[in-house]
C-alpha positions, 0 to 999 in steps of 0.5 A, spaced: 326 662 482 330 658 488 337 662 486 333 669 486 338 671 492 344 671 488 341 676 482 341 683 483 337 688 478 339 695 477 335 700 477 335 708 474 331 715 475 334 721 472 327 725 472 321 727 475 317 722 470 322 716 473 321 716 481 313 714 480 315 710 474 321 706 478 317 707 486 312 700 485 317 697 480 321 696 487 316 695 491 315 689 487 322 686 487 323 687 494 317 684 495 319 678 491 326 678 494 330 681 488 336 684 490 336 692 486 341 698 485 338 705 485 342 709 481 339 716 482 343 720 476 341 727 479 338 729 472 333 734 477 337 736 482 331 741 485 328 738 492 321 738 490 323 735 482 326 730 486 327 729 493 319 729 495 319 723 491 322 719 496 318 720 502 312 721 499 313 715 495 316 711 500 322 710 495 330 707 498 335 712 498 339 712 492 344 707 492 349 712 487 347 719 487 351 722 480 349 729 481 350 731 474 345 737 474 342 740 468 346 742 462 345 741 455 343 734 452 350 732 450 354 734 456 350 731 460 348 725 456 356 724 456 356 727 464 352 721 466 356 715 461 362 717 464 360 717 472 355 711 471 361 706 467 365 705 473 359 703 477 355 698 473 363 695 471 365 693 477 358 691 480 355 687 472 348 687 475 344 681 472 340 686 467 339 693 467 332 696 468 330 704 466 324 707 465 322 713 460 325 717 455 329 721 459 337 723 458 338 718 463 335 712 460 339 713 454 346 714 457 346 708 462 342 704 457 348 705 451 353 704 457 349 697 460 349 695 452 356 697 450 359 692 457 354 687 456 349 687 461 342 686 458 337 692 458 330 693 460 325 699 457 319 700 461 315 705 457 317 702 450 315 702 444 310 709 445 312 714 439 310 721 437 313 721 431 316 727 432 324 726 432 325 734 433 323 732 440 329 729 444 326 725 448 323 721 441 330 720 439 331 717 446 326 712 446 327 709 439 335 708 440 333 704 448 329 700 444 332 698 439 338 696 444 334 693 449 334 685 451 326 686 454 320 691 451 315 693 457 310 696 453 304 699 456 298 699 451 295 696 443 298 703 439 306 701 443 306 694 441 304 696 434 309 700 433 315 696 435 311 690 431 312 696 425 320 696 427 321 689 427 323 688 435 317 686 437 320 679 438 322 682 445 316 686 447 311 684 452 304 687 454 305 689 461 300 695 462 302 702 466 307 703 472 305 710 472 298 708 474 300 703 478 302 709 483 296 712 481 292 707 484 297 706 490 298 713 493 290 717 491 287 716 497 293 718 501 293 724 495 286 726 496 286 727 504 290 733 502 288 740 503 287 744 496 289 751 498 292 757 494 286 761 495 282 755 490 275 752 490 275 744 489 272 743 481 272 748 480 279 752 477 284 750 471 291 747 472 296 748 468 303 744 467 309 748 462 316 745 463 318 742 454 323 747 452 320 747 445 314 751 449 318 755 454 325 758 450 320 760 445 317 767 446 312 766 440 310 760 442 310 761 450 306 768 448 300 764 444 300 760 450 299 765 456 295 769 451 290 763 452 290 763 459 290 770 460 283 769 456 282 762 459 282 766 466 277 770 465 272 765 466 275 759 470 281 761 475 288 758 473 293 755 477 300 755 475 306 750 480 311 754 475 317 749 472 324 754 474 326 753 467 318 756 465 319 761 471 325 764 469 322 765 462 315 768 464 318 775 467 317 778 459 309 776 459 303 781 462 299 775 466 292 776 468 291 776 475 286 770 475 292 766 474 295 764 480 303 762 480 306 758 485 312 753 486 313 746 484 308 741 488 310 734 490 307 729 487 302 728 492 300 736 492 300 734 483 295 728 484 291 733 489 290 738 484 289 734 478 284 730 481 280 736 483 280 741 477 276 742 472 281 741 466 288 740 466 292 744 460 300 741 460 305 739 455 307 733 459 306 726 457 305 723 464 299 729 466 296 725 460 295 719 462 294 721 470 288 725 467 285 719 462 285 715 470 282 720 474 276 722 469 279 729 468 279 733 461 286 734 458 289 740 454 295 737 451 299 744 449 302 740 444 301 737 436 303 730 438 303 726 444 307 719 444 300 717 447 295 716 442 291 712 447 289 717 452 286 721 446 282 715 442 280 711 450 281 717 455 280 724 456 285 728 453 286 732 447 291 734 442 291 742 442 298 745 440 301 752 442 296 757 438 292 760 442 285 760 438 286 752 437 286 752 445 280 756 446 275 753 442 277 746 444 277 750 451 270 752 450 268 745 447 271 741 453 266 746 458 261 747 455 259 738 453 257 733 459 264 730 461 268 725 457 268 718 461 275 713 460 275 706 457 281 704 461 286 700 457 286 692 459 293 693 462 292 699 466 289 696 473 295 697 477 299 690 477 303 692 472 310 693 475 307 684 479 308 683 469 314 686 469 318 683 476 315 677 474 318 677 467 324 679 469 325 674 474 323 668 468 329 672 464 334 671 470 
């Protein structure tokens, strides 16, 4: 490790998901003297999708900002490839290291492995098994391109095994956690206003297309919480893309809409709910570690572990699965997680120590 100085690691964030994933990662290169390159696609370009995160975080000003805003999958996955070619051309750095599943980590990683530059994936390995999710087609594609595997838990590196790449996987444990454990206290000192009571209301999270440009889909879901909202008040931080879509449904007033929150403010809210329903994959392990139960409006989830070790459960979109999972999850003693070995929060120290021995 005598020559570290002269080797440089670029790192990409797209999306909201990436900057808790990417903020202990550089933190760790930093601290062993890793030179990085953040490379900030501007996936989210709304302020509280993405610029909070740098403060709170305590996350380095972007060293590229691409700005490319939303469009559909293709134009912006060919939007980030263009912008991002030139950079990554002139600089080589020593390897790539993306985060996620998102179109920035499909489209930097494509341009690293066309141009030679070996790619780590971070999150490697998780599958819904659902390829009408892009992000699933997203995933499978990085992996298989990619020089190092970080997988987070047992069920990921089976899968890789399943898919003959298991050579390049190594068990690092959950950089999500890692934040999770470094920034709670800090989350926790937070005052919870909105008119709340502590423990004592739901949080609801929608932002998956899937979910919100579909009328049927998003009405059985509002449907529940109109229900749900009759026993236990809602909080509701609205996604633009979800709020653009709820001007044709009747909420019920205990439903309390409000904007975007930071992820301090998100953490804040989780820790202090009494259920949590989302379509969000993060949610699910940041509840499985904070002991909350969890309603996952989705029929899969590409992390089966917070399900078998943690708090969380598979409901779908249809509104009378959600209520009678609803009505089991309140009327049992709550559900205690058994963490996965890995996730104790020095999963960014496995992945900077793993990359320095590559370089």
């Amino acid at each position: 490790m005598s020559n570290i100085s002269d080797k440089v690691a670029m790192v990409v964030a797209g999306a909201r998901p990436n900057f808790m994933k990417i903020a202990p990662i550089l933190q760790e290169m930093d601290r062993v003297g890793l030179t990085n390159v953040l490379i900030h696609t501007g996936q989210h370009y709304d302020s509280k999708m993405s610029d909070d995160f740098f403060e709170e975080l305590q996350i380095k000003m972007p060293d590229f900002n691409l700005n490319v805003g939303s469009d559909s999958h293709a134009r912006q996955t060919a939007k980030i490839m263009e912008l991002f070619e030139p950079i990554i051309t002139q600089s080589m750095p020593d390897i790539l290291v993306v985060v996620g599943d998102v179109n920035s980590t499909l489209a930097t990683a494509l341009v690293a492995s066309k141009i030679g530059v070996k790619i780590a994936h971070v999150e490697a390995g998780l599958r819904s098994f659902d390829r009408a999710m892009p992000e699933e087609i997203n995933r499978i594609v990085v992996d298989h391109i990619s020089e190092k595997l970080f997988a987070t838990s047992p069920d990921a590196l089976i899968n890789l095994r399943n898919e003959g790449i298991d050579d390049k996987a190594e068990m690092v444990g959950n950089v999500m956690v890692d934040t999770l454990l470094n920034n709670i206290n800090r989350a926790l000192e937070r005052p919870i206003t909105h008119s709340i009571d502590k423990g004592n209301f739901g949080l609801v999270t929608l932002h998956r297309p899937s979910n919100v440009d579909n009328p049927n889909i998003l009405g059985e879901i509002i449907s529940a919480l109109n229900v749900i909202s009759q026993s236990l008040n809602i909080l509701f931080p609205c996604h633009p893309r979800t709020r653009k879509q709820l001007n044709n449904f009747q909420l019920s007033d205990a439903i309390t809409i409000i904007e975007p929150v930071s992820y301090m403010d998100c953490i804040a809210l989780e820790a202090n709910s009494k259920l949590v329903l989302t379509d969000s994959g993060g949610i699910q392990e940041e509840t499985t570690v904070l002991g909350i139960p969890c309603l996952t409006l989705r029929e899969t989830t590409e992390r089966p572990i917070t399900v078998t070790n943690g708090t969380n459960f598979i409901v779908g979109t249809k509104k009378d699965n959600i209520l009678a999972t609803f009505e089991q999850v309140m009327n049992k003693p709550r559900l205690q997680a058994k963490l996965p070995e890995f996730w104790d929060g020095k999963a960014s120290q496995r992945i900077v120590s793993s990359i320095l021995r590559s370089l």
